[in-house]
C-alpha positions in Angstrom: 0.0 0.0 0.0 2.7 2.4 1.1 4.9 1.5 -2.1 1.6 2.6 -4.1 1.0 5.8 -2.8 4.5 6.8 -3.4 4.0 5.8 -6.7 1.0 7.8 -7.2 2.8 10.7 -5.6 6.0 10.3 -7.8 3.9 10.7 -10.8 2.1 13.7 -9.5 5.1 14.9 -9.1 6.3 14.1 -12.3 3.2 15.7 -14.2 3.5 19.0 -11.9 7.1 19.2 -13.4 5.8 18.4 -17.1 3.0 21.1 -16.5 5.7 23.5 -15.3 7.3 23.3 -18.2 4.9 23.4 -20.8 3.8 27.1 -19.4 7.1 27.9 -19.6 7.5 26.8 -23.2 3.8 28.3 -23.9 4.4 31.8 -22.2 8.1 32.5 -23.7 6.9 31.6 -27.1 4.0 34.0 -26.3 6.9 36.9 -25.0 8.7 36.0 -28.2 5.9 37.9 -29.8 6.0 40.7 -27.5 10.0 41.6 -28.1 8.3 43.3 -30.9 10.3 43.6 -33.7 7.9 46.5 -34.6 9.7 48.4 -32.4 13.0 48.1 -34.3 11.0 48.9 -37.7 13.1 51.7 -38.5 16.2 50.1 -38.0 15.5 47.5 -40.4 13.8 49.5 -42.9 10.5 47.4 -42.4 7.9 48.4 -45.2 4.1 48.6 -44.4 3.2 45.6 -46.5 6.3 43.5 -44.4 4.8 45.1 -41.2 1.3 43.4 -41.8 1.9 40.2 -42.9 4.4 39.9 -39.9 1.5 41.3 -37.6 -0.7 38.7 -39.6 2.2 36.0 -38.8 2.3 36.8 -34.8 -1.4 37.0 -34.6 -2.1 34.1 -36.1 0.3 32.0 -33.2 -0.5 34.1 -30.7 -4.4 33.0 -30.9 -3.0 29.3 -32.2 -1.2 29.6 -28.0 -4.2 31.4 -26.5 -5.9 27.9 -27.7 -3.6 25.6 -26.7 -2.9 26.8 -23.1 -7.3 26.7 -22.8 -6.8 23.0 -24.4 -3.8 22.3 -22.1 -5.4 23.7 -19.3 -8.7 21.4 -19.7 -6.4 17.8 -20.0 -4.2 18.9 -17.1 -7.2 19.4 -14.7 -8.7 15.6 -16.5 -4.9 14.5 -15.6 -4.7 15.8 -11.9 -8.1 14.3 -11.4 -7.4 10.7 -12.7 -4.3 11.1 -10.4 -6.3 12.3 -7.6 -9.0 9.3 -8.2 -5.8 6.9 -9.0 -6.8 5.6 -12.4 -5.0 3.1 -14.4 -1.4 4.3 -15.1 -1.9 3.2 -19.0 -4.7 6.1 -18.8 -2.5 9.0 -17.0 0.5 7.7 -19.3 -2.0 8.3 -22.7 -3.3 11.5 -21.2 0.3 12.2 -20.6 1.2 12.0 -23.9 -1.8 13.6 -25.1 -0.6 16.6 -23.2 2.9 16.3 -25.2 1.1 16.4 -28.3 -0.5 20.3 -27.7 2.9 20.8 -26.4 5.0 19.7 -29.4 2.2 21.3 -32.1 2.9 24.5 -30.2 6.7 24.4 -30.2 5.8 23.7 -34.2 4.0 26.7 -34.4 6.2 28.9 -32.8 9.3 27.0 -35.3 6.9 27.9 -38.4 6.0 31.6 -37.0 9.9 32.3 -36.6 10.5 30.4 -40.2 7.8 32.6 -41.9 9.0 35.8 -40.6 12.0 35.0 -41.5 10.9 34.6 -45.6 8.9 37.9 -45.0 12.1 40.0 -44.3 15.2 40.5 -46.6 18.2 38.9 -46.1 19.9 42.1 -44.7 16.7 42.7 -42.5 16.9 39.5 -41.2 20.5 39.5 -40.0 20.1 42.9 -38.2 16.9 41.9 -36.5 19.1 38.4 -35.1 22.1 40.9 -34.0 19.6 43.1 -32.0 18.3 39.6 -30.6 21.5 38.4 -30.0 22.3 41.8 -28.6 18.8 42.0 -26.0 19.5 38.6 -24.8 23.1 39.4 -23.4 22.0 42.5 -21.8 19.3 39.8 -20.4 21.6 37.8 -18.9 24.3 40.5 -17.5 21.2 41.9 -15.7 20.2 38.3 -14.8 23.3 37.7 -13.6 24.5 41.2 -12.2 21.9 42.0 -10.0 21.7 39.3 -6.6 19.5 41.5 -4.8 17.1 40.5 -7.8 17.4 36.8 -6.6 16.8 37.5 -3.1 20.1 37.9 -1.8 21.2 40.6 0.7 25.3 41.7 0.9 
């Protein structure tokens, strides 16, 4: 009895982790959006008719994400409750990998979103916009790493 309860709690545990992560995954994607690269338009000479079809291009994952997190959100609470009733571990294990599945389409759709702007922009465009990504991402992580009162530590 006690070896099954750990069980059942290992898994829990295990599908908390997985959850975790795929919020993770779905949120950054979702930021990705948001480091607009409208605000660097200038900068890389966007035209309107780019600017629109890129906006058409982040719209169009940003509402494919809003759906998958409601979708994720519904088989998560169905997981935690076949958990929490202790169903058949074949059943958690397909609902686990159900949950994978919205997961991995997502992580497409981001991949296909990032390909797509990257055929909408010019080839000059496109290697300025990665340098000012490159660029925002080390000041990230000399902030991230510069700043220990940020991560709750006093001197």
């Amino acid at each position: 009895m006690f070896n099954r309860s750990v069980k059942y709690l290992y898994y829990a545990l295990i599908t908390l982790i997985a959850v975790s992560l795929s919020c993770v995954a779905l949120s950054r994607a979702e930021e990705k959006a948001d480091e607009s690269i409208f605000k660097y338009k200038k900068e890389l000479s966007i035209t309107d008719a780019q600017e629109k079809n890129l906006r058409d291009i982040l719209s169009k994952l940003q509402n494919y994400l809003a759906e998958s997190e409601e979708e994720l959100n519904r088989y998560r609470a169905q997981l935690n409750k076949m958990i929490a009733d202790k169903v058949d571990l074949n059943m958690i294990k397909a609902k686990l990998r159900t949950i994978a599945r919205i997961q991995a389409d997502a992580t497409y759709e981001d991949i296909a979103s990032v390909m797509a702007i990257g055929q909408e922009l010019t080839a000059a465009q496109m290697s300025m916009w990665c340098g000012i990504q490159e660029e925002l991402r080390n000041k990230s992580q000399q902030f991230q790493a510069g700043a220990p009162e940020q991560k709750g530590e006093t001197q």
